[in-house]
N, C-alpha and C positions, 0 to 999 in steps of 0.2 A: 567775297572780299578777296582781293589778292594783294598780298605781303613779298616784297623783295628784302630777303636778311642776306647781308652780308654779313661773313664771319672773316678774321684776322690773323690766324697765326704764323707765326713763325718756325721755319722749318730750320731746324739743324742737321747737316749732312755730313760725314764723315768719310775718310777717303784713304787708305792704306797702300801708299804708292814707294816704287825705290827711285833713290835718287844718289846719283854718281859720287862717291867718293870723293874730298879734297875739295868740294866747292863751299866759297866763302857766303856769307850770309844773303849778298846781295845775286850772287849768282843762283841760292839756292830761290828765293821769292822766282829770280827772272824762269826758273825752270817747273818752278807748280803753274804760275801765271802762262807760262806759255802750253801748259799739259790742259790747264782748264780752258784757254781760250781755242785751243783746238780742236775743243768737244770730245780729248783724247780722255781724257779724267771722268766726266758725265757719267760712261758706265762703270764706272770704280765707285758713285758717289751710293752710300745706303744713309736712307734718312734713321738719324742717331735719335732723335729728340725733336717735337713738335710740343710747341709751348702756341698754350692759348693768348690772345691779345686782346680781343674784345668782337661783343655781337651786337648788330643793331640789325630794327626793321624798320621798314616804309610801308605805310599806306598807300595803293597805287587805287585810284578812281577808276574803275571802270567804263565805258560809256556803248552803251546798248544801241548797235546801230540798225534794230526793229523800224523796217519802213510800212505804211500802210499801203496798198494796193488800191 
């Protein structure tokens, strides 16, 4: 029998970066947003916290493809 389980969790990653003096809130979002979308951040991320969400399985049919000769 073969069973496909998918599992779900959620990963939480945390990220200990400097960020410039004097900048206002909106500045500060635009400068993490710009450090994660330039894959600059990724290796600064360490997973903090991995929470379960849920497990399910499938019955997958098999089908024997034995030909007679």
């Amino acid at each position: 029998m073969r069973v496909i389980v998918t599992v779900i969790e959620k990963i939480t990653s945390e990220a200990h970066i400097d960020i410039p003096d004097g900048l206002n809130q909106s500045a500060i979002k635009q400068h993490i947003l710009d450090r994660y979308n330039t894959g600059e951040m990724s290796t600064d991320m360490n997973i903090f916290q991995v929470d379960f969400e849920s497990i399910s399985a499938r019955i997958v049919k098999e089908y024997s493809s034995t030909k007679s000769a």
